[in-house]
N, C-alpha and C positions, 0 to 999 in steps of 0.2 A: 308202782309196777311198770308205768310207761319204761322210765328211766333206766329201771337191770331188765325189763324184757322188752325194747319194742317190736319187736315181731312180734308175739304175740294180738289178738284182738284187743283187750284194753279198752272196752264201751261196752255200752248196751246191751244186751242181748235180747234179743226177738225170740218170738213165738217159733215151734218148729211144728210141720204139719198141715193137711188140708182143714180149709176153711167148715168142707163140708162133714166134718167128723162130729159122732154122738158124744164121743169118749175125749176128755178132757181130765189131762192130767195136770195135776197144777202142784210147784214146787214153792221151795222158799228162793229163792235166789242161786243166780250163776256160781258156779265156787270156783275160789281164787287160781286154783290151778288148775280145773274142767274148763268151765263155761267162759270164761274169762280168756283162757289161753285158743280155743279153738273158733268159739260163737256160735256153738251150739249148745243149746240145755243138754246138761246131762252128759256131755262129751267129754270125756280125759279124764276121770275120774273114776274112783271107786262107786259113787253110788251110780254111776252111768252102768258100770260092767253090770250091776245088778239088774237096773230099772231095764234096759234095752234087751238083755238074755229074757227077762220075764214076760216082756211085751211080743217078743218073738214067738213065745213058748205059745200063746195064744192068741196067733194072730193077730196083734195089731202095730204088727212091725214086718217090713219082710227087707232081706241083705244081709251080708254080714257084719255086725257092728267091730268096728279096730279102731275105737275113740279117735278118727277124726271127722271134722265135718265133712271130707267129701269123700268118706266112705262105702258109701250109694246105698246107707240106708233110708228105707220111707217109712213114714207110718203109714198107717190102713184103718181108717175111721177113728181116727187119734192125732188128738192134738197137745204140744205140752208146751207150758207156761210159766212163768213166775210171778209171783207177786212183786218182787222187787227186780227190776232189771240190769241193776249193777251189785257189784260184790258190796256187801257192807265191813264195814270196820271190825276186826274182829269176829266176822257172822254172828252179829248182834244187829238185828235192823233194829233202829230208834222208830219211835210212833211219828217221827218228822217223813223219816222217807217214807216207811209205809205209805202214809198219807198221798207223799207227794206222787207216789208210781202208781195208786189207784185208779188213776183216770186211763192207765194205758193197758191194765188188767180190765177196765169196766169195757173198752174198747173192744176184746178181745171176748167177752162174754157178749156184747149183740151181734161180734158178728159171725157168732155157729149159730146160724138159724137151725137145723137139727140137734143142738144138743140136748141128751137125754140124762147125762152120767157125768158126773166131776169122781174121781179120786185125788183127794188131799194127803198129800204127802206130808202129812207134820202138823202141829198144833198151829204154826202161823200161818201156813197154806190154810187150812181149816177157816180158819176166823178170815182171812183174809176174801176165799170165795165166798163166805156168809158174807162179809162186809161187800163186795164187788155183784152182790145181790140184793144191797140196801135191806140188810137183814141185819137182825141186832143178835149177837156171837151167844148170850146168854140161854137160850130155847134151844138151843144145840149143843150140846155138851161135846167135847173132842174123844173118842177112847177108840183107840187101835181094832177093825173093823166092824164100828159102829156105823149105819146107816140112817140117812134120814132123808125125809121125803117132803122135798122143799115145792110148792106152789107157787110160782111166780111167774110171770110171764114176763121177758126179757124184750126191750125191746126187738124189732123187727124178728124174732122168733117166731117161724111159722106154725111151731104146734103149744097144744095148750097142757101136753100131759105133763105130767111132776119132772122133775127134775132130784133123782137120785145122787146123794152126795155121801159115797166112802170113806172113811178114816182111817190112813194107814199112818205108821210109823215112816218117818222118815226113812229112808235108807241109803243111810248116810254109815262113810267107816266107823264113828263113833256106835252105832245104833247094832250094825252087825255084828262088830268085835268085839262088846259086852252081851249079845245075845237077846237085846232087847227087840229085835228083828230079827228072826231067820228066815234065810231062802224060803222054806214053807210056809212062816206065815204070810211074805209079802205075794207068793205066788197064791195062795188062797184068796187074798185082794182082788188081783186080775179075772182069777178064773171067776170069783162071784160077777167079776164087771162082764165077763165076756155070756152069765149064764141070763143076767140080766138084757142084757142088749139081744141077743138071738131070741129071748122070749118076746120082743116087742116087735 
């Protein structure tokens, strides 16, 4: 991609959002033509148009999202993530990178010392925040919003209550345009995240 785009970002991509957020949303990977081209999760993309209108809808976004990074949107006790930091092959991550990008996911879970709420955007996100919780992915089953109520105390985490963890569908153009995801159900997602968080 360097080579037919170099403008484009082409590395990494980072965490977007304040440190001191309850709400963590955690993705699979940058995509080749969002996260990748801009360097922000979720920017330039179909499942950005989605994820950011929804996050807006219930405050934990405020600006106008126009898929670039310096759009002047912020989140509002939201933080979003990937399990893998760069585009994989195909958007098939191997259990090699998984592995290798866990230490910079594990990083990014001690340091919300307020977090209350993960939503997993997808079966790998899922397993992955189980795994970046030294949790074993079997006791948790993945199904499109299923909740569970994880017990662990993260390091330097200053509170000791549970730790709610959401199961959505990815929302991703494949997931919308078969209908395995609609607007309604991904916005049911949020709004349980946002009735949760206001109760505590």
């Amino acid at each position: 991609m360097r080579e037919s785009h170099p403008d484009w970002h082409n590395a990494p991509v980072g965490d977007f959002g304040s440190l001191d957020a309850r709400l963590l949303v955690v993705g699979l990977a940058p995509g080749r033509m969002g996260a990748n081209r801009t360097s922000r999760p979720f920017t330039g993309d179909d499942a950005g148009r989605l994820l950011y209108a929804t996050l807006a809808e219930f405050g934990f976004s405020s600006g106008v999202y126009d898929a670039r990074s310096d759009d002047g949107v912020a989140l509002v006790d939201c933080r979003i993530a990937n399990v893998l930091r760069c585009v994989p092959p195909g958007n098939k991550p191997l259990p090699a990178e998984l592995s290798a990008c866990r230490p910079f996911f594990v990083a990014t879970l001690r340091r919300l010392k307020r977090l209350r709420l993960i939503v997993a955007l997808g079966r790998v996100a899922h397993e992955g925040a189980l795994r970046g919780l030294s949790l074993k992915t079997g006791g948790f089953p993945f199904a499109h919003g299923r909740e569970h109520e994880i017990q662990h105390a993260i390091a330097d985490n200053t509170t000791n209550s549970p730790i709610i963890l959401i199961d959505s569908y990815h929302c991703s153009r494949l997931n919308t345009n078969t209908g395995a995801l609609t607007p309604q159900m991904f916005r049911a997602i949020f709004a349980r995240a946002r009735e949760i968080l206001d109760a505590r």
